[in-house]
C-alpha positions in Angstrom: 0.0 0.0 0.0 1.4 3.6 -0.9 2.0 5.8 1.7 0.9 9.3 -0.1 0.5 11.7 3.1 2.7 14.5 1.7 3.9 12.8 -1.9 2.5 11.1 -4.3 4.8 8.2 -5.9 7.9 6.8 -4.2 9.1 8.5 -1.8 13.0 8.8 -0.7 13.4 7.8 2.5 17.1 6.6 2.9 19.5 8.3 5.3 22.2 9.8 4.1 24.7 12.6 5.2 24.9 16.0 3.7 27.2 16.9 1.0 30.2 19.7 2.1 28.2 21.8 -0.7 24.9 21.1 1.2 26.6 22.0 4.8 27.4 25.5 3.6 24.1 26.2 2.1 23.0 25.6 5.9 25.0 27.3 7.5 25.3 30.3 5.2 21.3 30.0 5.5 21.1 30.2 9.3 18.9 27.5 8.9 19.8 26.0 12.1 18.0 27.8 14.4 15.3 26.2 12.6 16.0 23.1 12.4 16.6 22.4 16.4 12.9 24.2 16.9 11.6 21.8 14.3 13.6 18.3 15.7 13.4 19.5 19.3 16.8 17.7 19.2 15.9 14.5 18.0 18.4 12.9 15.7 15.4 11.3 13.6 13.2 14.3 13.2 16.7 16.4 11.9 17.6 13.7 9.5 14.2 13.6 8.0 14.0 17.6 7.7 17.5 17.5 6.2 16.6 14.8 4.1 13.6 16.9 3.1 15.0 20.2 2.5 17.6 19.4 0.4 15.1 16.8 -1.6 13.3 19.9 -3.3 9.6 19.7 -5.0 9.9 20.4 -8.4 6.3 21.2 -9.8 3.4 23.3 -8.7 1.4 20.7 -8.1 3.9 18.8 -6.1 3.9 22.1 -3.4 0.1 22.4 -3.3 0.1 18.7 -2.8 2.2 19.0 0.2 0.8 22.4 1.6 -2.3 20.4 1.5 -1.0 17.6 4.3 0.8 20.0 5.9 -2.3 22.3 6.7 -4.4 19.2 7.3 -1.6 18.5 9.9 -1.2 22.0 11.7 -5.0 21.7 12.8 -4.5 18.4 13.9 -1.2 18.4 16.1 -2.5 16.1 18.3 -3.3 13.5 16.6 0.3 13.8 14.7 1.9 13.5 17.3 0.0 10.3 18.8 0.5 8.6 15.2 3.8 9.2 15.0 4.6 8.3 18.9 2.6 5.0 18.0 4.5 3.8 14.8 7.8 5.0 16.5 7.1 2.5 19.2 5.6 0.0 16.6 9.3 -0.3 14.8 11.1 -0.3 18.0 8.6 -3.3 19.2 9.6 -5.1 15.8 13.1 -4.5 16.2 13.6 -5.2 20.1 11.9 -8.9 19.4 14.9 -10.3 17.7 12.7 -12.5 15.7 15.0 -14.1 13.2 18.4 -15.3 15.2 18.3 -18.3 13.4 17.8 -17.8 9.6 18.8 -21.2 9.1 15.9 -22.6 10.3 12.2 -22.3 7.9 10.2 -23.3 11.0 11.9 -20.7 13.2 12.2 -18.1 10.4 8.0 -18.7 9.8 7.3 -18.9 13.4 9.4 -15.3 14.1 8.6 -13.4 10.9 4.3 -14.4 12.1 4.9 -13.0 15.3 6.5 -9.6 14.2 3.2 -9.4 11.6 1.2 -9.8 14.2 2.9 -6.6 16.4 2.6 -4.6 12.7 -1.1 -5.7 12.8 -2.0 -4.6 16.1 -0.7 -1.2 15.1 -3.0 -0.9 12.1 -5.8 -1.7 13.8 -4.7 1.3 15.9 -3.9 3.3 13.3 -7.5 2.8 11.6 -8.8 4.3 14.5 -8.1 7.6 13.6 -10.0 7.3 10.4 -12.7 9.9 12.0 -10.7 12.5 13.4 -12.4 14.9 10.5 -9.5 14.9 8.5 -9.6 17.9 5.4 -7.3 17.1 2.6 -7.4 14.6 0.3 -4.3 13.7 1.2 -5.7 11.9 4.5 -8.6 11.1 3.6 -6.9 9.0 0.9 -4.7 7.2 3.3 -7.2 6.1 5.8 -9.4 5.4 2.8 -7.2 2.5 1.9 -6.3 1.7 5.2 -10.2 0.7 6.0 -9.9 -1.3 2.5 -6.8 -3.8 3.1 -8.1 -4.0 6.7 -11.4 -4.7 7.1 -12.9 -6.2 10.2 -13.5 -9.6 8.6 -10.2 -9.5 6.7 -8.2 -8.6 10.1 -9.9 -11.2 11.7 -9.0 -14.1 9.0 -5.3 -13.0 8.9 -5.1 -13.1 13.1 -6.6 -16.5 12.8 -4.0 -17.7 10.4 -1.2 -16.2 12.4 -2.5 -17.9 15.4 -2.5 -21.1 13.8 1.1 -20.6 12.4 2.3 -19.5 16.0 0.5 -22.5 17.5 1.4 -25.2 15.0 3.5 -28.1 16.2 3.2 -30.1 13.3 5.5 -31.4 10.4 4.6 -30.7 7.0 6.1 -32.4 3.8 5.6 -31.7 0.4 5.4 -34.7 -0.6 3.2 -36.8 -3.5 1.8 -40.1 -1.9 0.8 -42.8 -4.0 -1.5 -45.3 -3.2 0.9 -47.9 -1.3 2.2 -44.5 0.3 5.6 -44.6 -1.1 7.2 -41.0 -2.3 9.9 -38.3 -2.5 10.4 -35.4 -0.3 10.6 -32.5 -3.2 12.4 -29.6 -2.9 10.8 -26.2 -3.1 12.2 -23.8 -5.0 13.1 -20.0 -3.6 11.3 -17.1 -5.1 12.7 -13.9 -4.5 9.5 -12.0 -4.7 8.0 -9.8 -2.7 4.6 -11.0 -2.3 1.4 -9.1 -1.8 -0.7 -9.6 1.7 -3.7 -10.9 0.0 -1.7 -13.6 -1.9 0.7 -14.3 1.2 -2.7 -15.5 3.4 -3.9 -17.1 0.7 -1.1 -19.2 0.4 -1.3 -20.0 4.0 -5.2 -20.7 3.7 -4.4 -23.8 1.3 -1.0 -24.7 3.3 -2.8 -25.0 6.4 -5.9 -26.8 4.7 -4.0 -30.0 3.1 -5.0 -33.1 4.9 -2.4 -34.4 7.6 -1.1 -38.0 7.9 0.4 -39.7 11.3 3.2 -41.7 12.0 5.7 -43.3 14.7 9.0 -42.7 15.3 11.1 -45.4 17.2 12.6 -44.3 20.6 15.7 -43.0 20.5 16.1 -43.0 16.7 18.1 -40.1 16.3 19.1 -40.8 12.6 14.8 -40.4 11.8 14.9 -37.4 14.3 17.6 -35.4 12.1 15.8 -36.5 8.8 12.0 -35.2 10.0 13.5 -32.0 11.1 15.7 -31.4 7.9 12.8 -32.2 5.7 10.5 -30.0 7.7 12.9 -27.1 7.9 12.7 -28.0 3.7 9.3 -28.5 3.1 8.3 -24.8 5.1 10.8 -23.4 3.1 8.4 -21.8 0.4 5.9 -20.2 2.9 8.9 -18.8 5.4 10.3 -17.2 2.2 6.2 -15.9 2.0 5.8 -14.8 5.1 8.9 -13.1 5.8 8.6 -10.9 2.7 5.1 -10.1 3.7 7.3 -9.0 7.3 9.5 -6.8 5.1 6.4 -5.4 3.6 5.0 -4.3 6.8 8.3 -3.0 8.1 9.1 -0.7 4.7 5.2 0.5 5.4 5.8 1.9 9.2 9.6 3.1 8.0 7.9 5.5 5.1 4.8 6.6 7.1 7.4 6.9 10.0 9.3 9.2 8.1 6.1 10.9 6.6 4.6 11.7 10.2 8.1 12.6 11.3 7.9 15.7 8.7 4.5 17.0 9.5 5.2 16.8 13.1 8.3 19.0 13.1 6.7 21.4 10.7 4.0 21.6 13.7 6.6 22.4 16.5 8.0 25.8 14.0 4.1 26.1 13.7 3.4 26.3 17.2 6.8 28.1 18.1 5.9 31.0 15.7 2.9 31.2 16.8 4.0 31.9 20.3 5.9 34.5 19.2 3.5 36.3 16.9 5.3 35.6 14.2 3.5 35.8 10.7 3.8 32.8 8.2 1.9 32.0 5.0 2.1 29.2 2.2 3.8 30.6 -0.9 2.3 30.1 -4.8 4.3 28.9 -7.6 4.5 30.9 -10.4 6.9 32.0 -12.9 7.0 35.7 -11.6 8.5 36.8 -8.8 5.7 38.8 -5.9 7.2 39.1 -2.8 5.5 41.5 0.2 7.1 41.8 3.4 9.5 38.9 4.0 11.2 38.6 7.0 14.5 36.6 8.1 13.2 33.7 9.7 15.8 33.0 12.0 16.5 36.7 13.1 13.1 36.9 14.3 13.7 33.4 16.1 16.6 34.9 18.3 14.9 38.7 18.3 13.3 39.4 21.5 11.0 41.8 19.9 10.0 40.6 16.5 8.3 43.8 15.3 11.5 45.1 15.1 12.7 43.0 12.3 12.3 44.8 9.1 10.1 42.9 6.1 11.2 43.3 2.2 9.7 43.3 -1.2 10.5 42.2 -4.5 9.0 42.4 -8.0 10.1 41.0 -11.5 8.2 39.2 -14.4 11.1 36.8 -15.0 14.2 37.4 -11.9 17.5 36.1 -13.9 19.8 38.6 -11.6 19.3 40.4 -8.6 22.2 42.3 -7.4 22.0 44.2 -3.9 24.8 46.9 -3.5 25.8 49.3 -0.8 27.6 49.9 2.4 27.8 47.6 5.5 25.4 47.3 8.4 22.2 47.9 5.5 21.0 44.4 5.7 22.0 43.6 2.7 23.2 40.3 3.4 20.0 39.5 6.1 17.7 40.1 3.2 19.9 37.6 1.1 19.6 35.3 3.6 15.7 35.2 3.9 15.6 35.1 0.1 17.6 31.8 0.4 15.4 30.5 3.2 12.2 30.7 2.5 12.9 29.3 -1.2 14.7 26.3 0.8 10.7 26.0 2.9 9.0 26.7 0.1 10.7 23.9 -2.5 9.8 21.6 1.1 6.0 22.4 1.2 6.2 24.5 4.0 5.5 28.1 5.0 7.0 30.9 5.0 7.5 34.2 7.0 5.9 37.0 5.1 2.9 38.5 4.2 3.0 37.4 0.6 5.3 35.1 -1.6 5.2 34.0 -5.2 8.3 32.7 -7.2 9.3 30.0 -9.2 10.7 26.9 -8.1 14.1 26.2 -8.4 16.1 22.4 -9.0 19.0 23.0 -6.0 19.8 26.1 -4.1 23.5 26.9 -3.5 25.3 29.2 -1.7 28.8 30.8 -2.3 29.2 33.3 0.6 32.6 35.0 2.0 34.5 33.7 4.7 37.1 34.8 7.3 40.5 32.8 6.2 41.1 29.7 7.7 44.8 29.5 9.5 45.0 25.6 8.5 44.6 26.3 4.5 47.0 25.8 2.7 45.9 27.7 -0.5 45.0 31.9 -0.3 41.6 33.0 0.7 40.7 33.9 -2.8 41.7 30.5 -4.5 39.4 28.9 -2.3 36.6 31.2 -3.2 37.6 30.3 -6.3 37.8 26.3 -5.9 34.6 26.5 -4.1 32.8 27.9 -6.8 34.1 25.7 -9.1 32.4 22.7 -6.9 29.3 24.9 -7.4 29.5 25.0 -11.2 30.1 21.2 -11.6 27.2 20.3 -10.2 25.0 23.9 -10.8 21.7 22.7 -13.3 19.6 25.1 -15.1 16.6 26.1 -13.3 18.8 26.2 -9.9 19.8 29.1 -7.5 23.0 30.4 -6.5 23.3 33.2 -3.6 26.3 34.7 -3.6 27.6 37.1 -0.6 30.2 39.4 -1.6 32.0 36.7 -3.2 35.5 37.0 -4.4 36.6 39.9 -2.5 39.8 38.6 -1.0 41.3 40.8 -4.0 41.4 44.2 -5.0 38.2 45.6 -6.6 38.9 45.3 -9.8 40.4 42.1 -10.5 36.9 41.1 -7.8 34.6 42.5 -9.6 36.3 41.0 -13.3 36.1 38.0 -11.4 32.8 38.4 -10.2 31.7 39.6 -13.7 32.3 36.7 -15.6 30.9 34.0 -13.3 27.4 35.8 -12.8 27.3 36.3 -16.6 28.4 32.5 -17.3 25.8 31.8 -14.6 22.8 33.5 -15.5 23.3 32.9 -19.2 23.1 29.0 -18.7 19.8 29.8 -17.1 20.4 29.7 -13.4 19.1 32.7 -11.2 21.9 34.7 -9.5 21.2 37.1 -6.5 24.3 38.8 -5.8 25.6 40.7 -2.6 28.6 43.0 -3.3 30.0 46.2 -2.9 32.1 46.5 -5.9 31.0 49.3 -8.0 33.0 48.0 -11.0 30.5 44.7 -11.4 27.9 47.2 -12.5 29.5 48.6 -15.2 30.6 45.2 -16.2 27.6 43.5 -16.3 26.3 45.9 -18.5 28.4 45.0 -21.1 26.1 41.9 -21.3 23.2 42.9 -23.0 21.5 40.1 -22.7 21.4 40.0 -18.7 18.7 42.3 -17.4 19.4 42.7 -13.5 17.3 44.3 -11.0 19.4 46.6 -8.8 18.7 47.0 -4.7 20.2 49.0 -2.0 19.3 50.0 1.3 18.7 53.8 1.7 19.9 56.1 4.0 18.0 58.2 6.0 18.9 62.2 6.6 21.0 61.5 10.1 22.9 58.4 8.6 21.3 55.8 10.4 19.6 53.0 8.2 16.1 51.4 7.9 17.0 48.5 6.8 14.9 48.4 3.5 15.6 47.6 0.2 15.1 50.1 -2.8 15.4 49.9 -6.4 18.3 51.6 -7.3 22.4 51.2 -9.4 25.1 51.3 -7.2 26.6 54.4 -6.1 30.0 54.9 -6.0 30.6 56.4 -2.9 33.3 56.1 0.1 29.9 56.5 2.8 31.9 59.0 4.7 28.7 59.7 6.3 28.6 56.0 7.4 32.0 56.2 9.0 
């Protein structure tokens, strides 16, 4: 059964550690703030938002999909969180049993792999009882739709009463072929590597279990007819362990996926009810090939601010954003609104919310970041050939339709050589259609950039206001070439 809660199709689901690429984009991001509020430091519930984030939605109707489970979930926190506690203790149940110490064995292997079904079983008849918890979306309804179907009452029943019988059985079976002055050969079953459905599995067992049974008499103490009805037992349950085991495997990949499943809408629900807590505004963005921002906010500023109405919300307009270069002096928040930019297209491309007050863009295939460091002592190279080799890792692996923030990047030179630098890779990079959104206060970039008249870049700056101070907002404007004497 397909576990379709907040994607449709296969989901990925394996574990795997971040990429060095992948680590900066985080930490350049500030995302992990955000990530201990939505794990609550659990290692599970970080892998799986990890795993999310950096396993992007693609299509519109892939995001609305999501949103869909995701809203479904937020009004429905406690039951997510009782789900997820009760197939979390499901699996450890399953695992804690040791069921299958001797593999060697088809009587043991049957006997073991019945008895974990029958702890995955229990479950789903706890599970179905959620059914009427006036789910919304489609995407629940769905689930517990097919949940009710592949477990009916009568259904459960017949499968328990087979298990029961399997657990119980003390009997030796034998596929044999008798003839009529009972003489025949033990044949061997042969193994079939498939992964059988439940329906077929209890079938099987209904015909296994209603062959007729024979009796017979083994001498005392003959050890030699001992060895022989054990060795043809363990062979003539070999077919139906190899059955019932798979069907085991079944149920174990079922609770792992809606394990991990639950494990994403619940952490979405603790940033849900963390923001809330702090009045902080969220809303679920729209794909769309223009760009309509209103008020976005750095989510994790506001996290640490103790007064959120002090962090200051952006805009942003274009029919088709290719470039988006932010210019002026330091302390502007140039590089907070960069970061907020980065964020909520990482929440967004995840199904989730995010802070402002409205948010329409496109979707994008990877997000990467290429932001300035302080120089590492232990580097052996110069601060700028690392910049350098850095984006190079970027651009082997950079696809069209991706994102690449870049925060005053190649400035570990003098301006001009930068800003040549600087030049050429946002050209190279916007012209094999990936959307560049540049921090930098080289002046030369602009008046190299328009030597390309193909790239059409919106210019930003924050403003200044009469007594020097700043306000922290964005305006449309070129860069000015200025040594902000005022500033200092």
């Amino acid at each position: 059964m397909k576990i379709e809660l907040i994607s449709k199709g296969k989901l990925d689901i394996s574990q795997s550690d971040l990429s060095k690429l992948q680590r900066d984009t985080l930490d350049d991001l500030q995302l992990k703030p955000v990530l201990k509020i939505m794990s609550q430091d659990k290692q599970y519930l970080q892998a799986v938002v990890l795993k999310t984030w950096f396993s992007p939605l693609v299509n519109k109707d892939a995001v609305v999909y999501r949103q869909k489970a995701v809203i479904d979930a937020m009004s429905h926190q406690e039951q997510i969180n009782q789900l997820y506690q009760l197939v979390t203790n499901t699996i450890e149940e399953a695992k804690q049993g040791n069921w299958a110490f001797d593999s060697s064995s088809s009587s043991y292997q049957l006997l073991s792999s019945s008895l974990e079904i029958k702890v995955f079983l229990k479950s789903v008849k706890q599970i179905i009882k959620f059914t009427d918890s006036n789910w919304k979306s489609q995407n629940f309804l769905h689930f517990f739709k097919l949940l009710n179907e592949k477990f009916a009452a009568q259904r459960f029943k017949e499968m328990n009463d087979i298990l029961n019988l399997i657990i119980s059985d003390k009997k030796k079976s034998y596929p044999v072929q008798l003839k009529r002055d009972f003489s025949g050969n033990v044949q061997e079953l042969e193994y079939e590597p498939n992964i059988n459905s439940v329906t077929k599995l209890f079938n099987s067992l209904k015909n296994h279990y209603e062959k007729k049974e024979f009796k017979f008499t083994i001498a005392e103490r003959d050890n030699n007819a001992l060895n022989a009805l054990a060795e043809n037992d363990n062979q003539a349950k070999y077919g139906l362990a190899i059955e019932v085991t798979n069907t085991a495997n079944e149920f174990e990949n079922f609770f792992n996926e809606l394990r991990f499943q639950l494990a994403f809408l619940l952490s979405v629900n603790n940033l849900n009810t963390y923001l809330k807590t702090k009045k902080i505004s969220t809303i679920f963005p729209i794909v769309s090939k223009r760009t309509n921002i209103k008020n976005l906010k750095n989510t994790t500023l506001q996290i640490k601010m103790d007064n959120v109405e002090k962090v200051i919300g952006n805009d942003l307009k274009s029919k088709q954003l290719s470039l988006l270069v932010i210019s002026g002096a330091n302390q502007g928040g140039k590089t907070t609104y960069l970061i907020s930019l980065g964020q909520s297209q990482i929440m967004m491309a995840s199904g989730m919310f995010v802070t402002a007050q409205k948010y329409c863009s496109p979707l994008y295939k990877r997000v990467f970041t290429h932001f300035k460091r302080e120089e590492d002592p232990n580097l052996r190279n110069g601060k700028l050939v690392d910049e350098l080799k850095k984006m190079q890792e970027i651009v082997n692996q950079v696809k069209p339709a991706s994102l690449v923030l870049m925060n005053e990047s190649f400035s570990a030179t003098n301006e001009h050589k930068g800003s040549q630098i600087n030049a050429q890779v946002i050209s190279g990079l916007v012209n094999s259609c990936v959307t560049v959104l540049v921090v930098t206060y080289q002046f030369e970039v602009t008046k190299m950039l328009s030597l390309h008249s193909d790239i059409q870049p919106i210019f930003l700056r924050p403003d200044r206001n009469d007594n020097g101070n700043r306000d922290f907002k964005m305006h449309t404007g070129l860069p000015s070439k200025t040594s902000y004497g005022l500033d200092i």
